[in-house]
mmCIF file of the N, C-alpha and C atoms, coordinates in Angstrom:
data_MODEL
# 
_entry.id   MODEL 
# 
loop_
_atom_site.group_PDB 
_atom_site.id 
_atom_site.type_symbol 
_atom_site.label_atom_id 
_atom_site.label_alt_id 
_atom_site.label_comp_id 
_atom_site.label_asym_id 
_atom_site.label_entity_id 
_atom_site.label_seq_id 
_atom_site.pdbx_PDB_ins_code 
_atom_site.Cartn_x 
_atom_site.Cartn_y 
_atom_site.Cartn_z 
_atom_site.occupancy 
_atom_site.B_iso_or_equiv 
_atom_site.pdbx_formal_charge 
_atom_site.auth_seq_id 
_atom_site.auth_comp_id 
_atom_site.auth_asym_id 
_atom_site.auth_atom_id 
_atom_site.pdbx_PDB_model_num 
ATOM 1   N N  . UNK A 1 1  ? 163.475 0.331  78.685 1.00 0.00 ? 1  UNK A N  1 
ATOM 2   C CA . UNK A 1 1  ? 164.041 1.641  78.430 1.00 0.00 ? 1  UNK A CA 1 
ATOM 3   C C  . UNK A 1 1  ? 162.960 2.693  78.616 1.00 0.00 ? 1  UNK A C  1 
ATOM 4   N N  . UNK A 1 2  ? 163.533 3.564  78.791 1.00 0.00 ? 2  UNK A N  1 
ATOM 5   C CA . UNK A 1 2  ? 162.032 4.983  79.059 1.00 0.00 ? 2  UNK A CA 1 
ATOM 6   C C  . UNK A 1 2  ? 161.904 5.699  77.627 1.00 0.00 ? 2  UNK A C  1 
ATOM 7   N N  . UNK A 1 3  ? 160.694 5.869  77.691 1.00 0.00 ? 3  UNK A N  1 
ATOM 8   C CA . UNK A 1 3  ? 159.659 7.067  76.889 1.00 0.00 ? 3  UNK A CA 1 
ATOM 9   C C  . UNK A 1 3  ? 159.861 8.143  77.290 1.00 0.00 ? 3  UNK A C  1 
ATOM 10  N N  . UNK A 1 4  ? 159.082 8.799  75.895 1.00 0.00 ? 4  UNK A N  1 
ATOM 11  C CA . UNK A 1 4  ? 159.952 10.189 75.848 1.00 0.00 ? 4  UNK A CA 1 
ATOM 12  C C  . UNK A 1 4  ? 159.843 10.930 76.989 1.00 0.00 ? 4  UNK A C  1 
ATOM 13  N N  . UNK A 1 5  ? 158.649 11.117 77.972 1.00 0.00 ? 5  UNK A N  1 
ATOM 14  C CA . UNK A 1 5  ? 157.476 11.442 78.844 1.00 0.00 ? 5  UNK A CA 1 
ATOM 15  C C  . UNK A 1 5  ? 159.099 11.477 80.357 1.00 0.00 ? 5  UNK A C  1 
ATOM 16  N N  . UNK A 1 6  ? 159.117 9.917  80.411 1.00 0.00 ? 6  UNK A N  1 
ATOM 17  C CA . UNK A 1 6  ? 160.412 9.529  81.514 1.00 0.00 ? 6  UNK A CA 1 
ATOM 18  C C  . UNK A 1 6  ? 161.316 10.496 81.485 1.00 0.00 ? 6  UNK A C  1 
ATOM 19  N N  . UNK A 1 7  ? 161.976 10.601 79.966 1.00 0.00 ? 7  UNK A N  1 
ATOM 20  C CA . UNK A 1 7  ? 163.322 11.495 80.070 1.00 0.00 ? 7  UNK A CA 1 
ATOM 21  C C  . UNK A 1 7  ? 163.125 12.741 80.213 1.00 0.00 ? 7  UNK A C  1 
ATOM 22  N N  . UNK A 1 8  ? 161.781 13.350 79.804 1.00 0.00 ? 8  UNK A N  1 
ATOM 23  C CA . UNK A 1 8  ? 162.184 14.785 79.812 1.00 0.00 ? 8  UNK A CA 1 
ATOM 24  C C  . UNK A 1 8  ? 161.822 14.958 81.607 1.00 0.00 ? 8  UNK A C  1 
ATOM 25  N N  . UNK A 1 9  ? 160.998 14.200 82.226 1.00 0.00 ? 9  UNK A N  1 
ATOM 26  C CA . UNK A 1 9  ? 160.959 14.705 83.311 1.00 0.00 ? 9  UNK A CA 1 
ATOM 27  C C  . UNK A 1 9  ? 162.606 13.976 84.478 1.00 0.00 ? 9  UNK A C  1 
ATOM 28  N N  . UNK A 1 10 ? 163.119 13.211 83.823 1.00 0.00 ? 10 UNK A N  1 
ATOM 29  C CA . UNK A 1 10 ? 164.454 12.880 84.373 1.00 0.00 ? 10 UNK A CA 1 
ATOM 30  C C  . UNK A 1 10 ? 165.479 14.323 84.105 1.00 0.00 ? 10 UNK A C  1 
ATOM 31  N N  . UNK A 1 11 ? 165.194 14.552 82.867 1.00 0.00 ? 11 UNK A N  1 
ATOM 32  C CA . UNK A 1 11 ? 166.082 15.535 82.249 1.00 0.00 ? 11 UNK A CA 1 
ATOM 33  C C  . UNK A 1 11 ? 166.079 16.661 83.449 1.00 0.00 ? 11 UNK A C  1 
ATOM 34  N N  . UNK A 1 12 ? 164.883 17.421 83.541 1.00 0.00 ? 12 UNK A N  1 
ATOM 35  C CA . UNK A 1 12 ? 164.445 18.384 84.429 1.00 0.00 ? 12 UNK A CA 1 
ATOM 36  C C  . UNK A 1 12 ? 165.429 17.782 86.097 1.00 0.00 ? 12 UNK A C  1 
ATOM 37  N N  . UNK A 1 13 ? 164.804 16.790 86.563 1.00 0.00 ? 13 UNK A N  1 
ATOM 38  C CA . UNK A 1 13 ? 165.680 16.168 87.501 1.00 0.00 ? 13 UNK A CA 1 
ATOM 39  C C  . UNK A 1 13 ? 166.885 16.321 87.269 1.00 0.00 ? 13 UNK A C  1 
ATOM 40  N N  . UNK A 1 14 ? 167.727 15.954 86.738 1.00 0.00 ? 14 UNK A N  1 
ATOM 41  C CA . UNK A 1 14 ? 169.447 16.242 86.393 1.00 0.00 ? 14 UNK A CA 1 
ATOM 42  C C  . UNK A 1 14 ? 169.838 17.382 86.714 1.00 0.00 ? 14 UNK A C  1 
ATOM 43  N N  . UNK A 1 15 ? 169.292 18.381 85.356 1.00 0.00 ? 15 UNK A N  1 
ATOM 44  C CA . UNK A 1 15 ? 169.532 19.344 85.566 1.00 0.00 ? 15 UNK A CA 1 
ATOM 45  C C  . UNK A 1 15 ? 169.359 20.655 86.724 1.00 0.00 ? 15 UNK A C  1 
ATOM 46  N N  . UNK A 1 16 ? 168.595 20.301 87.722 1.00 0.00 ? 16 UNK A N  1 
ATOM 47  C CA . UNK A 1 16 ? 168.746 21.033 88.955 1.00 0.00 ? 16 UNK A CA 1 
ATOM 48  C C  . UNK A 1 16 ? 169.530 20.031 89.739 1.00 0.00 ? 16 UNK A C  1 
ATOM 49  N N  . UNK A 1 17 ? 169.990 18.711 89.507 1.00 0.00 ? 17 UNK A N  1 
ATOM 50  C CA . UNK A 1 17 ? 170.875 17.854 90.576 1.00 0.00 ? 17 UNK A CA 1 
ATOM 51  C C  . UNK A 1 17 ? 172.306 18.946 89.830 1.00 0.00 ? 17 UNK A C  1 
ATOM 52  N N  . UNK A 1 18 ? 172.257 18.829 88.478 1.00 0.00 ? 18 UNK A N  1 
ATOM 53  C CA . UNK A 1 18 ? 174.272 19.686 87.914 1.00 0.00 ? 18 UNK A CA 1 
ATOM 54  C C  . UNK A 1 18 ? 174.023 20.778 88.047 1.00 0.00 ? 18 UNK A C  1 
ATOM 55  N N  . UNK A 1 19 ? 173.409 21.651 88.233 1.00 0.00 ? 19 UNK A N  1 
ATOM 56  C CA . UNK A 1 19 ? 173.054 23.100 88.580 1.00 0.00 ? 19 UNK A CA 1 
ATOM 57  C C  . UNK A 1 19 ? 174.110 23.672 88.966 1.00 0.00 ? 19 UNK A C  1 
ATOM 58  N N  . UNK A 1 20 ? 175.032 24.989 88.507 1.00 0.00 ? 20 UNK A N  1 
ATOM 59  C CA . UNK A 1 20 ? 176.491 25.289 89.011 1.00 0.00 ? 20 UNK A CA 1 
ATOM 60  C C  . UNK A 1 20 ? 177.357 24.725 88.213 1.00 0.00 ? 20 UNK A C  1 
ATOM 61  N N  . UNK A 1 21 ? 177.107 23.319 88.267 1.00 0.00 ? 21 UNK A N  1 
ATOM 62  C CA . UNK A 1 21 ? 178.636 22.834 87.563 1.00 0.00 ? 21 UNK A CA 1 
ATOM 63  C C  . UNK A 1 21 ? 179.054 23.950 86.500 1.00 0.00 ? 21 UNK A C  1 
ATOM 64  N N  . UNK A 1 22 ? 180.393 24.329 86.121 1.00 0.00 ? 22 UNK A N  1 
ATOM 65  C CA . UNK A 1 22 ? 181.144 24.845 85.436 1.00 0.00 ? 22 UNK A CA 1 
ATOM 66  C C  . UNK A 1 22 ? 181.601 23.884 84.554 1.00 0.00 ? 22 UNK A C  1 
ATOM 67  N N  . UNK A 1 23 ? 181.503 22.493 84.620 1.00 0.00 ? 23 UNK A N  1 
ATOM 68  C CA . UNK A 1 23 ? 182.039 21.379 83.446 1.00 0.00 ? 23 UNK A CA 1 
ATOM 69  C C  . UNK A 1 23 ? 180.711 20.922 82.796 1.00 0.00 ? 23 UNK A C  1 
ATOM 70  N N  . UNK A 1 24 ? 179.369 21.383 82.890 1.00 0.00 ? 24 UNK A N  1 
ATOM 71  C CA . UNK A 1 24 ? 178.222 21.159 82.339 1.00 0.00 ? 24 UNK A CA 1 
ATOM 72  C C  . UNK A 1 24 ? 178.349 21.789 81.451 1.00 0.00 ? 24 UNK A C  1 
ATOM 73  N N  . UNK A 1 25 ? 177.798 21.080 79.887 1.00 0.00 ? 25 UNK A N  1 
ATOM 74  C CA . UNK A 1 25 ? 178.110 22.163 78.651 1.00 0.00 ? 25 UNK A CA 1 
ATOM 75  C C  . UNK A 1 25 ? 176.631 22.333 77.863 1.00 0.00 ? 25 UNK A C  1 
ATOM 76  N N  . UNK A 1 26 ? 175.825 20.978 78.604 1.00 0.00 ? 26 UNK A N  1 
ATOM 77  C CA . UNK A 1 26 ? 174.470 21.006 78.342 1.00 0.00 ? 26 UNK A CA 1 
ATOM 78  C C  . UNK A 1 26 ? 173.652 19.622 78.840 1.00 0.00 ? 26 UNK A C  1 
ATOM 79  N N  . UNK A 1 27 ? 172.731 19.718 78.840 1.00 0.00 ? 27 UNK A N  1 
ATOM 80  C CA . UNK A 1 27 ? 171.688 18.480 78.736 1.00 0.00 ? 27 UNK A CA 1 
ATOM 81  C C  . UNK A 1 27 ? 170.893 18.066 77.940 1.00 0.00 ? 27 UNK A C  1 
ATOM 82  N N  . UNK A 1 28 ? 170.871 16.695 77.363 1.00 0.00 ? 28 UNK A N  1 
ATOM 83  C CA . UNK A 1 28 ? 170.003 16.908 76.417 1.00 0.00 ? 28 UNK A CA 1 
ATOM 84  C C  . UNK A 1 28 ? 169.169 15.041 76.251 1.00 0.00 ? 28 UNK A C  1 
ATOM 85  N N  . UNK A 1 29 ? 168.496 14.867 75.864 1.00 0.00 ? 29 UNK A N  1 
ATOM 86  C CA . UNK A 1 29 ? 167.637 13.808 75.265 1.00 0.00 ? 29 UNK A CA 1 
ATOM 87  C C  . UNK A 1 29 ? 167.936 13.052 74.043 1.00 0.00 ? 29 UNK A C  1 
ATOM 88  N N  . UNK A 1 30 ? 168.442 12.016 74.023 1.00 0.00 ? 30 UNK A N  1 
ATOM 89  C CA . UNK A 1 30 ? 169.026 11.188 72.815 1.00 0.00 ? 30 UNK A CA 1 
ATOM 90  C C  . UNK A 1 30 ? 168.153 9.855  72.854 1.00 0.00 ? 30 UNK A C  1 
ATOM 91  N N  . UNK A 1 31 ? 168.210 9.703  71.565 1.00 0.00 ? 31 UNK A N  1 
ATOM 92  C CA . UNK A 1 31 ? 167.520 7.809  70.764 1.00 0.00 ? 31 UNK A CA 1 
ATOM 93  C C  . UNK A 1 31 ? 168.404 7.383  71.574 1.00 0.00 ? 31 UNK A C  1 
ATOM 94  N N  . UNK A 1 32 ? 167.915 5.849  71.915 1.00 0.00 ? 32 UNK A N  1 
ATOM 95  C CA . UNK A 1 32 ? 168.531 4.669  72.289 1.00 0.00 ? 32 UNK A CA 1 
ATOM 96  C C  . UNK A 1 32 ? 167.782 3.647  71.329 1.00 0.00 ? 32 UNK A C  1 
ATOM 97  N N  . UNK A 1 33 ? 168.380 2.380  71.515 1.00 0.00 ? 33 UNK A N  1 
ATOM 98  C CA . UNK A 1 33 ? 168.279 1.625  71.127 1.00 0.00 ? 33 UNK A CA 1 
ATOM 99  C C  . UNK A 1 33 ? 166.658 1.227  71.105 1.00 0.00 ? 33 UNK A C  1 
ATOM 100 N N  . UNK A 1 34 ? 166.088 0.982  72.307 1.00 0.00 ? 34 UNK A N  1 
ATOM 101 C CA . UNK A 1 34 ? 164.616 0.728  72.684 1.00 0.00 ? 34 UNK A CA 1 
ATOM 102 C C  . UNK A 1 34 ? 164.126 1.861  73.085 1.00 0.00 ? 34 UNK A C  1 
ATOM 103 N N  . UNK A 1 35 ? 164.236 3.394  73.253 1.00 0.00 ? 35 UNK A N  1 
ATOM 104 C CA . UNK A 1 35 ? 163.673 3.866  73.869 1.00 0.00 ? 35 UNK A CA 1 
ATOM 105 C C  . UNK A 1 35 ? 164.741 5.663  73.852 1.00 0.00 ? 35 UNK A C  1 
ATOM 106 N N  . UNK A 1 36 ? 164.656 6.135  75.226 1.00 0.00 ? 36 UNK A N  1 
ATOM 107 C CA . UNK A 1 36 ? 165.223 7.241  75.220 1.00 0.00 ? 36 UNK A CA 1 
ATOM 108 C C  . UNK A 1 36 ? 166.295 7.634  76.598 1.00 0.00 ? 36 UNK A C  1 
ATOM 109 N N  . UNK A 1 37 ? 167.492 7.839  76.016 1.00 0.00 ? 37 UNK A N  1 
ATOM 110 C CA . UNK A 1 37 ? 168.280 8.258  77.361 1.00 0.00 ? 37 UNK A CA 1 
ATOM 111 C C  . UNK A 1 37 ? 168.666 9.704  77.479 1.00 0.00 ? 37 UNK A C  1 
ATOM 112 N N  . UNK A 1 38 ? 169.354 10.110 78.482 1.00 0.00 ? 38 UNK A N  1 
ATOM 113 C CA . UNK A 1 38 ? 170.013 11.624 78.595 1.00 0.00 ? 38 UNK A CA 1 
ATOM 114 C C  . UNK A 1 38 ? 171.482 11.322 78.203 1.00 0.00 ? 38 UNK A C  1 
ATOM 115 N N  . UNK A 1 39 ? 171.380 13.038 78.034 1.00 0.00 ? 39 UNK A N  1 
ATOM 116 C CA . UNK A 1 39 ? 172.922 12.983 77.784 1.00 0.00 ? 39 UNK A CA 1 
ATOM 117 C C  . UNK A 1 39 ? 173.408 14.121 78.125 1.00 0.00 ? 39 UNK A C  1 
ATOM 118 N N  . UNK A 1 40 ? 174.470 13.598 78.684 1.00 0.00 ? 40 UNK A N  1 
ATOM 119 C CA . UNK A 1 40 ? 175.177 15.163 79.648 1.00 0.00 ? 40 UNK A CA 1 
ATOM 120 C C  . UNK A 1 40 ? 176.498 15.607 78.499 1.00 0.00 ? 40 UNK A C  1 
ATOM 121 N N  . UNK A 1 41 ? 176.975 16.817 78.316 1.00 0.00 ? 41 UNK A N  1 
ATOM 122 C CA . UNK A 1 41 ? 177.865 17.391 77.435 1.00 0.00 ? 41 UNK A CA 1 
ATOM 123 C C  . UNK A 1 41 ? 178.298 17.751 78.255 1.00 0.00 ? 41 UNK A C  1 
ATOM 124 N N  . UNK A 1 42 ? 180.150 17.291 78.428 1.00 0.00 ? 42 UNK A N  1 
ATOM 125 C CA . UNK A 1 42 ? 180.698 17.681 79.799 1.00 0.00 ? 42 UNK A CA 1 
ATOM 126 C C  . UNK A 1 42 ? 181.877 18.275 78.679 1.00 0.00 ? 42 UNK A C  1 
ATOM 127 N N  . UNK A 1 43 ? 182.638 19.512 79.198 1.00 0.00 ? 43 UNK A N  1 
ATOM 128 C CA . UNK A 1 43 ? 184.026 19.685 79.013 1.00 0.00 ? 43 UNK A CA 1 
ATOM 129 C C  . UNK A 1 43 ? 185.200 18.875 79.201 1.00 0.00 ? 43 UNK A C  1 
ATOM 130 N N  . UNK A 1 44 ? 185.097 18.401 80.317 1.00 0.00 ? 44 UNK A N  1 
ATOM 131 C CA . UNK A 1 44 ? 186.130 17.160 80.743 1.00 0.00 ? 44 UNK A CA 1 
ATOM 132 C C  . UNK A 1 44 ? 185.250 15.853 81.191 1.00 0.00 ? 44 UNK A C  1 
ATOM 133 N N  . UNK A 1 45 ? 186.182 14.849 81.664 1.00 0.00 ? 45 UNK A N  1 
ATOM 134 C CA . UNK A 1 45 ? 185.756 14.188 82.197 1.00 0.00 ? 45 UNK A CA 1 
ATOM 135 C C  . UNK A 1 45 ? 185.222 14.059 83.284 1.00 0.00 ? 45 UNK A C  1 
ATOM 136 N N  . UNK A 1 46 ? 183.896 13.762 83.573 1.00 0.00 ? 46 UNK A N  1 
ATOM 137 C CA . UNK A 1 46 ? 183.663 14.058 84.923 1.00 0.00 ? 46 UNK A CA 1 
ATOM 138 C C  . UNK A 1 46 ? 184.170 13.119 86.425 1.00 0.00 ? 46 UNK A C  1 
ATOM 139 N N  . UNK A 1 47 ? 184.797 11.550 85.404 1.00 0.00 ? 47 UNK A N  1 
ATOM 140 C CA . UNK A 1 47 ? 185.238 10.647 86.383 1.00 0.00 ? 47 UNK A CA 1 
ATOM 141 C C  . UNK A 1 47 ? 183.853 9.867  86.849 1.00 0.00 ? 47 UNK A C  1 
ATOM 142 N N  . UNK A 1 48 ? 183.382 9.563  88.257 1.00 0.00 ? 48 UNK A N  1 
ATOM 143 C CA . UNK A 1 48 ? 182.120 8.707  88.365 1.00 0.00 ? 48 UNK A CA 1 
ATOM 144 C C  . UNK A 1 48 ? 181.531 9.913  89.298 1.00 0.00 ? 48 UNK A C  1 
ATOM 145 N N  . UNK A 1 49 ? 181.581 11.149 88.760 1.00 0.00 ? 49 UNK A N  1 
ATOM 146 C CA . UNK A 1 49 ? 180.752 12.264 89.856 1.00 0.00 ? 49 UNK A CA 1 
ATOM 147 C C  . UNK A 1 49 ? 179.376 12.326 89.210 1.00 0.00 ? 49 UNK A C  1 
ATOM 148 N N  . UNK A 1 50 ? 178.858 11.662 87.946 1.00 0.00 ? 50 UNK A N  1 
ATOM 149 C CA . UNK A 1 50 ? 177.690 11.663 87.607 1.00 0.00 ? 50 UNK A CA 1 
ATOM 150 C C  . UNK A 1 50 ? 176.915 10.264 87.802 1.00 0.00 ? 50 UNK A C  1 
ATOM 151 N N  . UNK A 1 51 ? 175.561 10.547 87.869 1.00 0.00 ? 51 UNK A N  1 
ATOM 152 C CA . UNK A 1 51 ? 174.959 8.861  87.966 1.00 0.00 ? 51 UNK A CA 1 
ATOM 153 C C  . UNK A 1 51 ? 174.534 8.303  86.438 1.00 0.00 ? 51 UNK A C  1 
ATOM 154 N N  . UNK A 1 52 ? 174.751 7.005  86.481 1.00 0.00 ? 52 UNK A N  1 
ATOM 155 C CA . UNK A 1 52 ? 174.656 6.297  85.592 1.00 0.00 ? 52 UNK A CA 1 
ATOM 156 C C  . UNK A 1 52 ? 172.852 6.047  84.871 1.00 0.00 ? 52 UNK A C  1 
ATOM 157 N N  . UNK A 1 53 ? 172.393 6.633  85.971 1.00 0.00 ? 53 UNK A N  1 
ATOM 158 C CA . UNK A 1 53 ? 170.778 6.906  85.981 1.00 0.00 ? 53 UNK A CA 1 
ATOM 159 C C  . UNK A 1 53 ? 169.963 7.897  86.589 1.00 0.00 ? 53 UNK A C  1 
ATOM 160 N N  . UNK A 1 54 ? 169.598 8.400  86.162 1.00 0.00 ? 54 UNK A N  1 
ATOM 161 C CA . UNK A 1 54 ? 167.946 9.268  87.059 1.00 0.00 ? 54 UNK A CA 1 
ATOM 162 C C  . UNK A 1 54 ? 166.485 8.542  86.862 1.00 0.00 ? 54 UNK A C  1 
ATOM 163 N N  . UNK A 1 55 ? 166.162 8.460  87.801 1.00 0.00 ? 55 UNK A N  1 
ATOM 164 C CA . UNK A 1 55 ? 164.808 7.677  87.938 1.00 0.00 ? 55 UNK A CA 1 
ATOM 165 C C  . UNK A 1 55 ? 164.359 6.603  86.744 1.00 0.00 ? 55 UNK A C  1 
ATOM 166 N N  . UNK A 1 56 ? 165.603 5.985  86.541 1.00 0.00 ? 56 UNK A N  1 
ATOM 167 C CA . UNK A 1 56 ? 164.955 4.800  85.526 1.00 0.00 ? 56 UNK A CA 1 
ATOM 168 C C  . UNK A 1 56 ? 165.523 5.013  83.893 1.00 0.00 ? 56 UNK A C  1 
ATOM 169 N N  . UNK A 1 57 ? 166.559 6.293  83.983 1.00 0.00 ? 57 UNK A N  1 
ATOM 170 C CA . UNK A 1 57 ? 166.272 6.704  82.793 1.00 0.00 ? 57 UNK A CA 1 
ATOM 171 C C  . UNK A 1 57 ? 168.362 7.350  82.600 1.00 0.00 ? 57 UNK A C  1 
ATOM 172 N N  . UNK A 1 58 ? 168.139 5.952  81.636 1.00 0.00 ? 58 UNK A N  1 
ATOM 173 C CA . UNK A 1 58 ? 170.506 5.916  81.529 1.00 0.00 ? 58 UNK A CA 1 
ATOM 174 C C  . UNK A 1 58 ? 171.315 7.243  81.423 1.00 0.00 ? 58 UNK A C  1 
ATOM 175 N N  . UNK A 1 59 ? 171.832 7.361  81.880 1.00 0.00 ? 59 UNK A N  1 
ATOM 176 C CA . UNK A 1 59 ? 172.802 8.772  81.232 1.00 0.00 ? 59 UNK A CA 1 
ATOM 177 C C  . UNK A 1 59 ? 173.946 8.333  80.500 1.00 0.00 ? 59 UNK A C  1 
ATOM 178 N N  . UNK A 1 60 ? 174.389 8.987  79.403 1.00 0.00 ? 60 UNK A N  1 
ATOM 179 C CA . UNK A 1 60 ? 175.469 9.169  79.066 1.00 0.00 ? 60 UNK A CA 1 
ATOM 180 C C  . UNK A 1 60 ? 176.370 10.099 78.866 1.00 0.00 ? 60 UNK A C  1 
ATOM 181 N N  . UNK A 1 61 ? 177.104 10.241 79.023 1.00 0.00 ? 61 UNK A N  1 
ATOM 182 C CA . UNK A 1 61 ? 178.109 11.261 79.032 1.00 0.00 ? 61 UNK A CA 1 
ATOM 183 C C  . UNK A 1 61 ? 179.032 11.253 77.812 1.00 0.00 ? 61 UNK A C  1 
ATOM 184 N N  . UNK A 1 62 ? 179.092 12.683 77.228 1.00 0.00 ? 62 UNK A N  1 
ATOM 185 C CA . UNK A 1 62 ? 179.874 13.234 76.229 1.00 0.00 ? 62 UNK A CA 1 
ATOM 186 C C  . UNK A 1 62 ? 180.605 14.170 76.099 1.00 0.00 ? 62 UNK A C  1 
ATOM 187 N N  . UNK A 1 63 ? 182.129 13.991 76.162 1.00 0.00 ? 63 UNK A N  1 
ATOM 188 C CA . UNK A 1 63 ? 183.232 15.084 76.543 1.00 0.00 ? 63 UNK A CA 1 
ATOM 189 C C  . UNK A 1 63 ? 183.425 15.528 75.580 1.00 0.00 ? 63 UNK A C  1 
ATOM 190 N N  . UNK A 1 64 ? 183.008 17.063 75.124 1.00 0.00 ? 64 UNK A N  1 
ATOM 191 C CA . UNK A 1 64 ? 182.669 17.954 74.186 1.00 0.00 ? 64 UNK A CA 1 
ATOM 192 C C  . UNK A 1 64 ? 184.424 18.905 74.334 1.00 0.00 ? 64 UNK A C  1 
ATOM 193 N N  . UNK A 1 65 ? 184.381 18.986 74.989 1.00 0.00 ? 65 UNK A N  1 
ATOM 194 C CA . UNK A 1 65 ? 185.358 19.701 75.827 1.00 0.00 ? 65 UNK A CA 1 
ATOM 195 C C  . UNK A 1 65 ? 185.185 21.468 75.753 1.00 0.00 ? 65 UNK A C  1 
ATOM 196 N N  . UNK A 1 66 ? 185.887 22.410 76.083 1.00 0.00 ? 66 UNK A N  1 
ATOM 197 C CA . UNK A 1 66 ? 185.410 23.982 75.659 1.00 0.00 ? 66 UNK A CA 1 
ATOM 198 C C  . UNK A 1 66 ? 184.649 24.425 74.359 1.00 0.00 ? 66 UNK A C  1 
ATOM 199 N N  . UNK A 1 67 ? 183.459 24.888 75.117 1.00 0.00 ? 67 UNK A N  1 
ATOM 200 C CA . UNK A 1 67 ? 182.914 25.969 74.000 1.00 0.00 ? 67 UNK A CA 1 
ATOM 201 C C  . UNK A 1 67 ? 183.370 27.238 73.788 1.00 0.00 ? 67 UNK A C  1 
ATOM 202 N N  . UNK A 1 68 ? 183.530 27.295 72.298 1.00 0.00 ? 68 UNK A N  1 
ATOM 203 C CA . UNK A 1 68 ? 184.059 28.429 72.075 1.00 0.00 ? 68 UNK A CA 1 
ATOM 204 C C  . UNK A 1 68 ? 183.152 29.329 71.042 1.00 0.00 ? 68 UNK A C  1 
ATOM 205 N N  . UNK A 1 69 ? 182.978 30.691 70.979 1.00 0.00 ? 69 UNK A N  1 
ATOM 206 C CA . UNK A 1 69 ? 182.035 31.384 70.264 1.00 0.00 ? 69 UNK A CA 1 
ATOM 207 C C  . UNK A 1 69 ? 183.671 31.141 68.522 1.00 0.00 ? 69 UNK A C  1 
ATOM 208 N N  . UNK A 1 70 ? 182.818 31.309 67.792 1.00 0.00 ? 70 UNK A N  1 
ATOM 209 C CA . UNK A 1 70 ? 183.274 31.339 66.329 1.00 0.00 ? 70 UNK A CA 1 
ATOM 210 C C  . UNK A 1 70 ? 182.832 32.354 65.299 1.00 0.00 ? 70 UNK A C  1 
ATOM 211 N N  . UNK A 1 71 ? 183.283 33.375 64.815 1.00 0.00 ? 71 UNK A N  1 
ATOM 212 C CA . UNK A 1 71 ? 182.798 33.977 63.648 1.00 0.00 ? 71 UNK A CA 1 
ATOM 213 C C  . UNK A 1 71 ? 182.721 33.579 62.474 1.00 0.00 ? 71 UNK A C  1 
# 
């Protein structure tokens, strides 16, 4: 599994690969089990338009769905 070092520079990678998307709600860095994966915050489902990896380092995906501001 990758160190912290792996993901954030995977992270950086991702995030100029989803760049635009309108169903991106964020990116972010999560515990795993051994180590550290990404995690994409999608509105919907994205289906298999995301990869299951960046350079060594798992993604997962989490359908948050619309953000909304709240008072």
């Amino acid at each position: 599994m990758a160190d912290l070092e792996q993901a954030r520079a995977a992270k950086e990678r991702l995030r100029m690969t989803l760049k635009g998307r309108s169903d991106v709600r964020g990116i972010g860095i999560a515990r795993a089990a051994d180590g550290y994966q990404l995690q994409v915050n999608m509105s919907r489902d994205p289906g298999s338009d995301l990869p299951g990896a960046v350079d060594g380092v798992d993604v997962r995906v989490r359908v948050v769905g619309a953000i909304r501001a709240s008072a």
